[in-house]
Biopython code that builds the backbone (N, CA, C, O; Angstrom):
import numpy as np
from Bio.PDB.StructureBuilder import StructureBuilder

atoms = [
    (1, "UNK", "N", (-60.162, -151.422, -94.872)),
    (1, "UNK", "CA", (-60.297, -152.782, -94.378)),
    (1, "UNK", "C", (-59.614, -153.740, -95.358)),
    (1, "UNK", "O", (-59.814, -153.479, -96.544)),
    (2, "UNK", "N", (-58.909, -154.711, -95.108)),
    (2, "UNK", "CA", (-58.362, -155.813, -95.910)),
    (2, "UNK", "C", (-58.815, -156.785, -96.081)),
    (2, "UNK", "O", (-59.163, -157.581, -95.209)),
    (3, "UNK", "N", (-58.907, -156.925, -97.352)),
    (3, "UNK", "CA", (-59.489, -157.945, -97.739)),
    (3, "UNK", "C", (-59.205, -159.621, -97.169)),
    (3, "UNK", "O", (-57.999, -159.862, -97.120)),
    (4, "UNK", "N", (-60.008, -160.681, -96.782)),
    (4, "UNK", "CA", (-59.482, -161.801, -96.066)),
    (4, "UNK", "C", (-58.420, -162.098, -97.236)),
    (4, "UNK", "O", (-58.588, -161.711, -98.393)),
    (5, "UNK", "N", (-57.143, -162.941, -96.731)),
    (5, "UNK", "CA", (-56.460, -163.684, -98.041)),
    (5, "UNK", "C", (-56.902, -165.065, -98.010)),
    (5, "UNK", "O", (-57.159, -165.629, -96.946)),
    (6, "UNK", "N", (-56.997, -165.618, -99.120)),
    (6, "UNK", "CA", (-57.279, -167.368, -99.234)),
    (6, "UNK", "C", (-56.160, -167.918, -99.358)),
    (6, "UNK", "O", (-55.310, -167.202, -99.888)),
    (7, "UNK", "N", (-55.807, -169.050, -99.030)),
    (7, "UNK", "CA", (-54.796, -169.897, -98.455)),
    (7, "UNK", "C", (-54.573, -170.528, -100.074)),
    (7, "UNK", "O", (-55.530, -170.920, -100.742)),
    (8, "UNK", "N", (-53.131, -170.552, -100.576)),
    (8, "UNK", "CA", (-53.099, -170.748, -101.497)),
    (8, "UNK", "C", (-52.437, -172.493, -101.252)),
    (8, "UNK", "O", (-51.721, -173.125, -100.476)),
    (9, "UNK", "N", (-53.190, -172.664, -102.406)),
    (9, "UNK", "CA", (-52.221, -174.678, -102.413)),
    (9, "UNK", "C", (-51.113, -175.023, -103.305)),
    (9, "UNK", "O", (-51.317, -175.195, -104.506)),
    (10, "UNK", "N", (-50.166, -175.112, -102.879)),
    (10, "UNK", "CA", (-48.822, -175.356, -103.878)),
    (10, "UNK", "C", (-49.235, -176.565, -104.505)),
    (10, "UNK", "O", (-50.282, -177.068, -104.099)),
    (11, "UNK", "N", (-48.460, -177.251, -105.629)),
    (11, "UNK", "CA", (-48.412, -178.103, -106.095)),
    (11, "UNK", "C", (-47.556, -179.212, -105.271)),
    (11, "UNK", "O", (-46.589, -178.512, -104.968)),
    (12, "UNK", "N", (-47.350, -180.192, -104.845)),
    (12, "UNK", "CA", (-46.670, -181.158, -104.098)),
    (12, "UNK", "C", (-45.254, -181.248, -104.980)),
    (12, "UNK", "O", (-44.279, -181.615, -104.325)),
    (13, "UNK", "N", (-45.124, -181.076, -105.805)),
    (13, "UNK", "CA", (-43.645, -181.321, -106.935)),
    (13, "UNK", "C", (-42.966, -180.029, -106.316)),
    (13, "UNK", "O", (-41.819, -180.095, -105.873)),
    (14, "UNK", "N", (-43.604, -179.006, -106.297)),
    (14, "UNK", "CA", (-43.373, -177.864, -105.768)),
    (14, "UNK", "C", (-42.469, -177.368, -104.437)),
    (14, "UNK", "O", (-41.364, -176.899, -104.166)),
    (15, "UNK", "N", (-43.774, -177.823, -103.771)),
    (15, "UNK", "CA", (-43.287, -178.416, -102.224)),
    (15, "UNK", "C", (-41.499, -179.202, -102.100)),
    (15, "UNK", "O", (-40.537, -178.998, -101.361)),
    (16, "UNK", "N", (-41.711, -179.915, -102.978)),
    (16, "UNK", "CA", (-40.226, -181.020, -102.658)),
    (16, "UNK", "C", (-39.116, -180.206, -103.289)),
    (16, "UNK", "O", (-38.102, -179.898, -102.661)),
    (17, "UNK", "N", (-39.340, -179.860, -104.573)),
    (17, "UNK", "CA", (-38.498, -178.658, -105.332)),
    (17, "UNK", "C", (-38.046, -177.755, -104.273)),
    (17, "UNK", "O", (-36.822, -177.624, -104.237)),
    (18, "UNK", "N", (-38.568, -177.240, -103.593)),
    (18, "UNK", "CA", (-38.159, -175.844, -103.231)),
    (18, "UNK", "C", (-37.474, -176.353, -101.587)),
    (18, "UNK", "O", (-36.690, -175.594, -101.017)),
    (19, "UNK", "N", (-37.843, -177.576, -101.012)),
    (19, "UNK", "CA", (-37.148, -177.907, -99.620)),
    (19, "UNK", "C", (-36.012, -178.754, -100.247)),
    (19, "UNK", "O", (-35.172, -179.006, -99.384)),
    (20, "UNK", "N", (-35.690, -179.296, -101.500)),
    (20, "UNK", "CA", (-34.348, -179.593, -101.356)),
    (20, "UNK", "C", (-33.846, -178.845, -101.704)),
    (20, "UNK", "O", (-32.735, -178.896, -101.175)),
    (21, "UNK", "N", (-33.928, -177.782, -102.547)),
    (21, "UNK", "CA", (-33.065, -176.637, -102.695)),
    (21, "UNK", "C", (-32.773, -176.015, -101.767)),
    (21, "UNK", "O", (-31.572, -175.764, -101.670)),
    (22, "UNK", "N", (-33.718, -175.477, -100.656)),
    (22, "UNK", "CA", (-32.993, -175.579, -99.230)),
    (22, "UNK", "C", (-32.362, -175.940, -98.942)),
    (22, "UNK", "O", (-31.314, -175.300, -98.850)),
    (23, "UNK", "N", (-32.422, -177.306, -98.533)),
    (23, "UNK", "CA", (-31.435, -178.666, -97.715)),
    (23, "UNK", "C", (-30.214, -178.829, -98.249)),
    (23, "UNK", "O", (-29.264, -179.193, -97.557)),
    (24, "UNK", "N", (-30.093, -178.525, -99.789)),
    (24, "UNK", "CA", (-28.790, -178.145, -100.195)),
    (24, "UNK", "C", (-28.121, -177.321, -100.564)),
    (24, "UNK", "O", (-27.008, -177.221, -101.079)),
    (25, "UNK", "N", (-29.192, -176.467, -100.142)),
    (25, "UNK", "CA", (-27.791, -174.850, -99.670)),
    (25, "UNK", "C", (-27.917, -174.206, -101.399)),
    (25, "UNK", "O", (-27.046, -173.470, -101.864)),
    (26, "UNK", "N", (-28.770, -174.508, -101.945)),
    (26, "UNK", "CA", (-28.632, -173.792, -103.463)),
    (26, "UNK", "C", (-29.323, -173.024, -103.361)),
    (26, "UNK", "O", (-29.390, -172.536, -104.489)),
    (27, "UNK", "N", (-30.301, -172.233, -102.407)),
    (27, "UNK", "CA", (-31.329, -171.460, -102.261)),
    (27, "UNK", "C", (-31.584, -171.219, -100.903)),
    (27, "UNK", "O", (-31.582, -172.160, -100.110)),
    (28, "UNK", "N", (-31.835, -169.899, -100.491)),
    (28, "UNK", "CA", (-31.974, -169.452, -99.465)),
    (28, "UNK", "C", (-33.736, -169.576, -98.645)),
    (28, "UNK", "O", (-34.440, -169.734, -99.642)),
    (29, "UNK", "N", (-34.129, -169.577, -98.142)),
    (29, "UNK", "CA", (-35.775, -169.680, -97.558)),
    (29, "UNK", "C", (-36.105, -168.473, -98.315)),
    (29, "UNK", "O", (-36.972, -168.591, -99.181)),
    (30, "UNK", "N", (-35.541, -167.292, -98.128)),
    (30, "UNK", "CA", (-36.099, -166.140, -98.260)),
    (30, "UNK", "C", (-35.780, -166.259, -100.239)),
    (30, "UNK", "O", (-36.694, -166.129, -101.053)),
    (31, "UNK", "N", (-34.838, -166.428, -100.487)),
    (31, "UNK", "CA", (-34.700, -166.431, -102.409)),
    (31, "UNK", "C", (-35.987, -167.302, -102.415)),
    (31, "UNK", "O", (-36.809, -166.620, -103.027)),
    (32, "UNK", "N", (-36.475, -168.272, -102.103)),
    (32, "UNK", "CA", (-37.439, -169.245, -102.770)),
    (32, "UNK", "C", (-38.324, -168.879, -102.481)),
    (32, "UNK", "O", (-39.123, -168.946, -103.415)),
    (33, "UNK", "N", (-39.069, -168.129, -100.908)),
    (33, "UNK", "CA", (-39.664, -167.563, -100.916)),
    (33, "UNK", "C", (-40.496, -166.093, -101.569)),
    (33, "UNK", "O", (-41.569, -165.493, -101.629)),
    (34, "UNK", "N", (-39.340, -166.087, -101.897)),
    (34, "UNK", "CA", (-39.654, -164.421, -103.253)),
    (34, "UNK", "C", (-39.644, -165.398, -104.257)),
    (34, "UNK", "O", (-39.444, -164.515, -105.091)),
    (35, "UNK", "N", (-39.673, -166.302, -104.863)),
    (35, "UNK", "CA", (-39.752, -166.904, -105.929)),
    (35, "UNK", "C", (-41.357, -167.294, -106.060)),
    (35, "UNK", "O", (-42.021, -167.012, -107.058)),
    (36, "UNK", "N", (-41.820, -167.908, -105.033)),
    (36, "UNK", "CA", (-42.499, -168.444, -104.576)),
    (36, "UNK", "C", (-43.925, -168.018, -104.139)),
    (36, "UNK", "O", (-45.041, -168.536, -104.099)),
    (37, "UNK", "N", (-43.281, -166.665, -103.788)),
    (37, "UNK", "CA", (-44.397, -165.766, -103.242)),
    (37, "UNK", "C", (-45.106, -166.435, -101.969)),
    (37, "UNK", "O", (-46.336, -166.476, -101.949)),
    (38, "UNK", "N", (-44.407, -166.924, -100.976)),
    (38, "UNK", "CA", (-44.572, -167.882, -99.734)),
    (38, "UNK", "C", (-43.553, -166.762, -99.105)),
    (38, "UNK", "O", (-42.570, -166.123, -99.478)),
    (39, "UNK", "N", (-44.368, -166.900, -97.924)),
    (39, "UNK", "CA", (-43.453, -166.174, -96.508)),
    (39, "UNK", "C", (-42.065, -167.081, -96.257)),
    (39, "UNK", "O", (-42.293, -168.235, -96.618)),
    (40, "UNK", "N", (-41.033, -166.961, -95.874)),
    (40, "UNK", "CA", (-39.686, -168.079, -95.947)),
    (40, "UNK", "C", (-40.056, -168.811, -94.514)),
    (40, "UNK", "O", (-39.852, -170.025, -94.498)),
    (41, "UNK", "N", (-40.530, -168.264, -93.417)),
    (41, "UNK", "CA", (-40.852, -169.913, -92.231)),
    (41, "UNK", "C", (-41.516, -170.980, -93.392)),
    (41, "UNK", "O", (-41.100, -172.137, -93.458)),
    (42, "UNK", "N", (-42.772, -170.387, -94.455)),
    (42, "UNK", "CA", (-42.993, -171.647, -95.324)),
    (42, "UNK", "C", (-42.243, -172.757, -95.531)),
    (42, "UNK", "O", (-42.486, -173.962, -95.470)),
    (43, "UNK", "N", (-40.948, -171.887, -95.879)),
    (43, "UNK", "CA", (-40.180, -172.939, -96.829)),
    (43, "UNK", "C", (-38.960, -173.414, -95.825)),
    (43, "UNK", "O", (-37.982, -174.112, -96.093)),
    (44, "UNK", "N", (-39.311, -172.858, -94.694)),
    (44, "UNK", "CA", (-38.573, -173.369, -93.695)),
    (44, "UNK", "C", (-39.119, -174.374, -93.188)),
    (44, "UNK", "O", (-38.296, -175.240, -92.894)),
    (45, "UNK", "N", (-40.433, -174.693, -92.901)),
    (45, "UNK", "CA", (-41.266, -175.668, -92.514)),
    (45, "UNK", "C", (-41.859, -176.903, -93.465)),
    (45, "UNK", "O", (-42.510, -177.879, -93.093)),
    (46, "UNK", "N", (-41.442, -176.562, -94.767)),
    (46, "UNK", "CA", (-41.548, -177.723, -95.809)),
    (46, "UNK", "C", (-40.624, -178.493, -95.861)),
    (46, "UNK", "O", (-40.794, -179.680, -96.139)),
    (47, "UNK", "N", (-38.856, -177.702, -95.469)),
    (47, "UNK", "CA", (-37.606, -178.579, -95.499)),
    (47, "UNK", "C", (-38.084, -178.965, -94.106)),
    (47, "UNK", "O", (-38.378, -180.159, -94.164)),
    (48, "UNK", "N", (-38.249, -178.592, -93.142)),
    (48, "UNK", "CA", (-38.773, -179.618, -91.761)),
    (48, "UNK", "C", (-39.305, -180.810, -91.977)),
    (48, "UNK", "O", (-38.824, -181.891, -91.637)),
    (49, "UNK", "N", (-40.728, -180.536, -92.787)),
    (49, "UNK", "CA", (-41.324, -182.187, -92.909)),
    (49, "UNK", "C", (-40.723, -182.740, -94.073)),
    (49, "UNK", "O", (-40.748, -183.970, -94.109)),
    (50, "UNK", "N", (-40.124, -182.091, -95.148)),
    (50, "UNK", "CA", (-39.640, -182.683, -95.919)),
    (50, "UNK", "C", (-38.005, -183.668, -95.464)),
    (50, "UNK", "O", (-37.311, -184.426, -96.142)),
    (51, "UNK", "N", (-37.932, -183.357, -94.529)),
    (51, "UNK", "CA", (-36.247, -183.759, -93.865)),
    (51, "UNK", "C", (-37.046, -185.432, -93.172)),
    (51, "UNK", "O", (-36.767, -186.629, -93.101)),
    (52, "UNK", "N", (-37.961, -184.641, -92.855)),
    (52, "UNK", "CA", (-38.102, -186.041, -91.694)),
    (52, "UNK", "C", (-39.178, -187.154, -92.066)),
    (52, "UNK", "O", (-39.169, -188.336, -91.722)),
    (53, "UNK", "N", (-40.123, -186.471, -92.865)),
    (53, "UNK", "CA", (-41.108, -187.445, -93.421)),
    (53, "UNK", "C", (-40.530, -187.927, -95.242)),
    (53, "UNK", "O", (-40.786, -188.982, -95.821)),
    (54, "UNK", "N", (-40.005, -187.162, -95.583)),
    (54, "UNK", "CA", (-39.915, -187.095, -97.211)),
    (54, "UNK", "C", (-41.004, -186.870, -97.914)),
    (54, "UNK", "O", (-41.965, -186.387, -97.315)),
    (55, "UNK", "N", (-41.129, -187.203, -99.537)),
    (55, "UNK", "CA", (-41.959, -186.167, -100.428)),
    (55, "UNK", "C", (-43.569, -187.134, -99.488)),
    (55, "UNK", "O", (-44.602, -186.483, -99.333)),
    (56, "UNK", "N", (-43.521, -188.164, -99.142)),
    (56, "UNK", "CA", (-44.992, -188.301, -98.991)),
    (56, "UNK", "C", (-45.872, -187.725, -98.078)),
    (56, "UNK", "O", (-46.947, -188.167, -97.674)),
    (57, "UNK", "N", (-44.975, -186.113, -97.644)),
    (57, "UNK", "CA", (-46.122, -185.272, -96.210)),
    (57, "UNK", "C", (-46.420, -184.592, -97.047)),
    (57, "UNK", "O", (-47.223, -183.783, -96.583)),
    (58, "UNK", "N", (-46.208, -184.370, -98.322)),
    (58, "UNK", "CA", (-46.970, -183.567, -99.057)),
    (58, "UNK", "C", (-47.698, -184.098, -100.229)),
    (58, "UNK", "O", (-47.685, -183.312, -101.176)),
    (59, "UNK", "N", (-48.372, -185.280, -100.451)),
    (59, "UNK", "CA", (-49.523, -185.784, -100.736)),
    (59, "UNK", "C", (-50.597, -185.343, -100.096)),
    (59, "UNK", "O", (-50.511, -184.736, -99.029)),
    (60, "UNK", "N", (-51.703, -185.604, -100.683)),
    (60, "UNK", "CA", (-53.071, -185.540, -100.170)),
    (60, "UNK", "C", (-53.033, -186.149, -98.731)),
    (60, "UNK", "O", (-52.374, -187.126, -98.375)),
    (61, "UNK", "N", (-54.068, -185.195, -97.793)),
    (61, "UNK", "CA", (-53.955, -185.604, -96.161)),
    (61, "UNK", "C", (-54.685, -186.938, -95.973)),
    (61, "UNK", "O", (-55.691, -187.396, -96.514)),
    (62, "UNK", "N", (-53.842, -187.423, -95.017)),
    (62, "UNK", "CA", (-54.778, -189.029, -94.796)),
    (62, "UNK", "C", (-56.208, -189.083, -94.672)),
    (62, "UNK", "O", (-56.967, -189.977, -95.047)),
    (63, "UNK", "N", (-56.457, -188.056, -94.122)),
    (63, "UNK", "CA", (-58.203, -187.939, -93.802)),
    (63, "UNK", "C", (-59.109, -187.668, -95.013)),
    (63, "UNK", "O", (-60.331, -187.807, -94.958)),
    (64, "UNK", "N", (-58.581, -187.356, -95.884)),
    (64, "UNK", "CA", (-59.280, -187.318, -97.764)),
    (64, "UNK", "C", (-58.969, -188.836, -97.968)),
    (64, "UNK", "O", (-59.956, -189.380, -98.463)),
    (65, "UNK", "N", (-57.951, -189.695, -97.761)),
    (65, "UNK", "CA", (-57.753, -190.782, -98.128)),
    (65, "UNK", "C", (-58.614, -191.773, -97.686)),
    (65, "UNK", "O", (-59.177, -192.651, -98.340)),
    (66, "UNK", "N", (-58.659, -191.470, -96.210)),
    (66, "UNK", "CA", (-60.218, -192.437, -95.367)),
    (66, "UNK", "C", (-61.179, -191.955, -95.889)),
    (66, "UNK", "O", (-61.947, -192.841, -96.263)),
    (67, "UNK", "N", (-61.641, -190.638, -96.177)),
    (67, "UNK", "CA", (-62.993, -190.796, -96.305)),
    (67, "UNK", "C", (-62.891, -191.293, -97.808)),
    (67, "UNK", "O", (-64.026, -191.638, -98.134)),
    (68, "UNK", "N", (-62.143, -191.447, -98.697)),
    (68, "UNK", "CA", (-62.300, -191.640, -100.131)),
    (68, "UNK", "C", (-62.193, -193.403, -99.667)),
    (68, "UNK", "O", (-63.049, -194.171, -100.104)),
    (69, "UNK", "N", (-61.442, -193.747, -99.059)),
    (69, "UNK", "CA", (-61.809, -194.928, -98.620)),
    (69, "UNK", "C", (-62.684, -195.556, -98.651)),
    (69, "UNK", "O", (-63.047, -196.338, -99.529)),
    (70, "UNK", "N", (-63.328, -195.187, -97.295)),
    (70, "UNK", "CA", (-64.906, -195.418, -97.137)),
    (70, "UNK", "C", (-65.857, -195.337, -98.394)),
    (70, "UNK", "O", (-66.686, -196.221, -98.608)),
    (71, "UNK", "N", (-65.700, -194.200, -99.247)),
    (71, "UNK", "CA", (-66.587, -194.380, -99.873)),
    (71, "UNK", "C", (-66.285, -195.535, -101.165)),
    (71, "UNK", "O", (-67.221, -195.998, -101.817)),
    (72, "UNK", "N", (-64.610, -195.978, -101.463)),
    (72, "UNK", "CA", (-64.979, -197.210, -101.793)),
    (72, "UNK", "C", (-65.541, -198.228, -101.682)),
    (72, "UNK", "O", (-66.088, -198.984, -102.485)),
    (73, "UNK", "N", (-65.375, -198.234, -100.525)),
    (73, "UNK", "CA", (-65.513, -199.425, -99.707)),
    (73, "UNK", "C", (-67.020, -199.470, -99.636)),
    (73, "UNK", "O", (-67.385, -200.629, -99.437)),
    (74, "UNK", "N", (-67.724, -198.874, -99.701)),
    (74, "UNK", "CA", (-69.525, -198.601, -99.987)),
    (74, "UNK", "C", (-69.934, -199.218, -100.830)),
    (74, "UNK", "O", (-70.899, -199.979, -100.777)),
    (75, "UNK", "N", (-68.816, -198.826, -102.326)),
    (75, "UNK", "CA", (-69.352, -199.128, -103.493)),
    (75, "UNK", "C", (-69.125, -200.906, -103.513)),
    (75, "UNK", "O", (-69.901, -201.827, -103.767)),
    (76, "UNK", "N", (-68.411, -200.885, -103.317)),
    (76, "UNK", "CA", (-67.611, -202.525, -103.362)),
    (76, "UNK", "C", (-68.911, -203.154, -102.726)),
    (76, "UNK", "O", (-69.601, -204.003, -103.292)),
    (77, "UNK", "N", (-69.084, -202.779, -101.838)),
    (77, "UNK", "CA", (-70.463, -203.825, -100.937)),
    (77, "UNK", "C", (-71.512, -203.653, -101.463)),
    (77, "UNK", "O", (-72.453, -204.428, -101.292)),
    (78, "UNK", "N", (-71.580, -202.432, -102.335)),
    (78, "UNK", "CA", (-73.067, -202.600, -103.190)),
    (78, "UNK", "C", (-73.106, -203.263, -104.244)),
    (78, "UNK", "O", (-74.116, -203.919, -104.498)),
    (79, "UNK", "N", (-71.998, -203.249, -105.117)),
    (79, "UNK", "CA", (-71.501, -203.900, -105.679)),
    (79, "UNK", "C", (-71.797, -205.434, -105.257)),
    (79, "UNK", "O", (-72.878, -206.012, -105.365)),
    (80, "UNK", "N", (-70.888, -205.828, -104.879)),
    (80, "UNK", "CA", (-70.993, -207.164, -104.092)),
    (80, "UNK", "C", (-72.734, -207.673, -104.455)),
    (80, "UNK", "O", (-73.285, -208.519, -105.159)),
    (81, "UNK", "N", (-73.226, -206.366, -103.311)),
    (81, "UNK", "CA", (-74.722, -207.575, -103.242)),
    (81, "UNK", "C", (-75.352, -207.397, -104.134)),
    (81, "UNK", "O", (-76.262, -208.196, -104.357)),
    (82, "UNK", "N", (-75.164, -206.425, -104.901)),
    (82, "UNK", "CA", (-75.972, -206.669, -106.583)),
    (82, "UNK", "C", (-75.234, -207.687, -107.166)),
    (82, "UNK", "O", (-76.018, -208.618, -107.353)),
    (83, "UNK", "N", (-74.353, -207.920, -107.469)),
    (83, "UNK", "CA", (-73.807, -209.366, -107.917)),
    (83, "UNK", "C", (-74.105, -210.278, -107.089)),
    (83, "UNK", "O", (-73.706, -211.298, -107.650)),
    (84, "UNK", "N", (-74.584, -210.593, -106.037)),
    (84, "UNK", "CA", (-75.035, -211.885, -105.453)),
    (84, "UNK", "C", (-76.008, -212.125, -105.642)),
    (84, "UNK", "O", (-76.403, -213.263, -105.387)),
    (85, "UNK", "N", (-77.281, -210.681, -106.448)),
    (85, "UNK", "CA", (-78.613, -210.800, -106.697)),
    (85, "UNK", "C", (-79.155, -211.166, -108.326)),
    (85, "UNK", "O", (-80.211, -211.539, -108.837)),
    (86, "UNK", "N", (-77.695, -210.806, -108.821)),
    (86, "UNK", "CA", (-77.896, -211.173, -110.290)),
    (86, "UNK", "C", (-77.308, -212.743, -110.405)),
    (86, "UNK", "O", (-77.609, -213.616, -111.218)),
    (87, "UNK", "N", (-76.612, -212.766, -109.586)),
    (87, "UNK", "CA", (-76.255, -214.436, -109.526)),
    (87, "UNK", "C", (-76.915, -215.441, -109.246)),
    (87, "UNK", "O", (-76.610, -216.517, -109.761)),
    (88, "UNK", "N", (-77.916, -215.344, -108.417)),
    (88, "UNK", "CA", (-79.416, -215.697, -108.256)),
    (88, "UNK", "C", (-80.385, -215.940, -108.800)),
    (88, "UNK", "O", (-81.053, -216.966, -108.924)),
    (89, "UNK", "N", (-80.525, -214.361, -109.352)),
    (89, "UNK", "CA", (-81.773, -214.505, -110.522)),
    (89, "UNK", "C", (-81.052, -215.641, -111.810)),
    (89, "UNK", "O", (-81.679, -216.558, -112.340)),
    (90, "UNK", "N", (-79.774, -215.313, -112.065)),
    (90, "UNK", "CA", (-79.135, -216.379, -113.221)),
    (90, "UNK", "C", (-79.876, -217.894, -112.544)),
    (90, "UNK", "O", (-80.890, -218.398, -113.027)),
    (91, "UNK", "N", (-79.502, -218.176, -111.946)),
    (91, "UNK", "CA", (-79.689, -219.477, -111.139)),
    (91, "UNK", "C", (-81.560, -219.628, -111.175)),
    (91, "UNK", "O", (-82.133, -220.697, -111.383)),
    (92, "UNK", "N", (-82.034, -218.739, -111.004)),
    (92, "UNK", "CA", (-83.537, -219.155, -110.830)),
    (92, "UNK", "C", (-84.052, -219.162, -112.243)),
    (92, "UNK", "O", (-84.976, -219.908, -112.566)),
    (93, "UNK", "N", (-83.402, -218.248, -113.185)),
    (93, "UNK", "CA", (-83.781, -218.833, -114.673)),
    (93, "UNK", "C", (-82.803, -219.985, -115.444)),
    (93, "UNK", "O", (-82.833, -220.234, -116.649)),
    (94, "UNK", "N", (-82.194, -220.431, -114.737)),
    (94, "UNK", "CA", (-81.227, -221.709, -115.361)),
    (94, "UNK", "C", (-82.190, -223.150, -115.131)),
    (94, "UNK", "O", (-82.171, -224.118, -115.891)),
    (95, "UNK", "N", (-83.261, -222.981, -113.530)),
    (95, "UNK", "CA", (-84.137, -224.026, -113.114)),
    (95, "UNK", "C", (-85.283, -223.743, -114.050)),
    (95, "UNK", "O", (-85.895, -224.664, -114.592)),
    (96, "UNK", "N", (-85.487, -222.860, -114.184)),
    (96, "UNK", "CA", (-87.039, -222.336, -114.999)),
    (96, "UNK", "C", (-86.925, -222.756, -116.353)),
    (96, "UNK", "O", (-87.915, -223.086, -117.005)),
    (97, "UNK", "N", (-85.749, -222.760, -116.820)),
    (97, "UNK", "CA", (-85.060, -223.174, -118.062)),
    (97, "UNK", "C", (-85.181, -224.441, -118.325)),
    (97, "UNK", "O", (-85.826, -224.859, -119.286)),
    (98, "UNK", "N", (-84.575, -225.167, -117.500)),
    (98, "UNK", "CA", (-84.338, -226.672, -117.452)),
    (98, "UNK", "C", (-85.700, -227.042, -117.179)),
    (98, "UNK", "O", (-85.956, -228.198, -117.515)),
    (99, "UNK", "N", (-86.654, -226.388, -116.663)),
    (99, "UNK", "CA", (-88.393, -227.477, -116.431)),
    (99, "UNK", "C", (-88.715, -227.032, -117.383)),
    (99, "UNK", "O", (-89.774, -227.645, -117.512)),
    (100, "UNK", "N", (-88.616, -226.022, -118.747)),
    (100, "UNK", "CA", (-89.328, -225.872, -119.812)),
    (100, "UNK", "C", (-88.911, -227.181, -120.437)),
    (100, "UNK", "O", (-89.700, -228.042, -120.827)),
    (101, "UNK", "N", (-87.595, -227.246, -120.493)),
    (101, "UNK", "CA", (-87.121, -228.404, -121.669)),
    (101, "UNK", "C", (-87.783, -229.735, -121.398)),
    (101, "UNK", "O", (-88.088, -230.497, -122.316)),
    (102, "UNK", "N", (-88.077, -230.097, -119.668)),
    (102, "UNK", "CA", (-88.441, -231.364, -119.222)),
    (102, "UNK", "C", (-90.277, -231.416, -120.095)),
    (102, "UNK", "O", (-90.710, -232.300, -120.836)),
    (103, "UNK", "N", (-90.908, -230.263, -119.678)),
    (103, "UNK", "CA", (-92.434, -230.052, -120.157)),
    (103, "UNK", "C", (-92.482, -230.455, -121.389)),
    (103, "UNK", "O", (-93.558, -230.902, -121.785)),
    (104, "UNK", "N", (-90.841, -230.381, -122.713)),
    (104, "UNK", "CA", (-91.674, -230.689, -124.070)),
    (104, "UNK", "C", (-91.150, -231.547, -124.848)),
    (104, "UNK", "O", (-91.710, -231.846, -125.903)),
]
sb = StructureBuilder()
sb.init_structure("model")
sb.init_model(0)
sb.init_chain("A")
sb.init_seg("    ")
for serial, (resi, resn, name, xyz) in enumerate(atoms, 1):
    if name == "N":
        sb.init_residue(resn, " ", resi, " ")
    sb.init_atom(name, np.array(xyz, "f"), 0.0, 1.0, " ", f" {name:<3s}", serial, name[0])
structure = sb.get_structure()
């Protein structure tokens, strides 16, 4: 029985390295692919998106980017309203402040 294989993740520098060496004919799919240890449709399908999108289809996928998003965007609003609550309390001891001084 064979063992499952795990999907290996290139490096993105990687990715662009090896589809312009394609695109300009200095390397074959199959040479980079034995380099590479990638099947050559791989590196046939990296100069694809690499032709038409350029190096940014091989960044991190948009959908890591939304949810990393979102979870800024969480912090920021908690953020936010804890600073609107400490801005407050400043304000309610600035009055508490000012009636001590009036009392003496």
């Amino acid at each position: 029985m064979n063992k499952p294989t795990r999907k290996r993740h290139l490096d993105p520098d990687i990715k662009i390295r090896a589809s312009q060496e394609y695109l300009n004919g200095v390397k074959s799919s199959s040479q980079l692919g034995h380099e590479l240890n990638v099947d050559p449709d791989t590196i046939l399908n990296w100069a694809k998106k690499y032709k038409l999108h350029g190096a940014a289809c091989f960044n991190k996928s948009t959908k890591n980017q939304s949810s990393q998003t979102a979870e800024l965007q969480k912090e920021i609003d908690h953020l936010k309203s804890t600073l609107k609550a400490k801005d407050l309390e400043i304000e309610i001891l600035k009055k508490f402040q000012a009636s001590l001084k009036k009392n003496v």
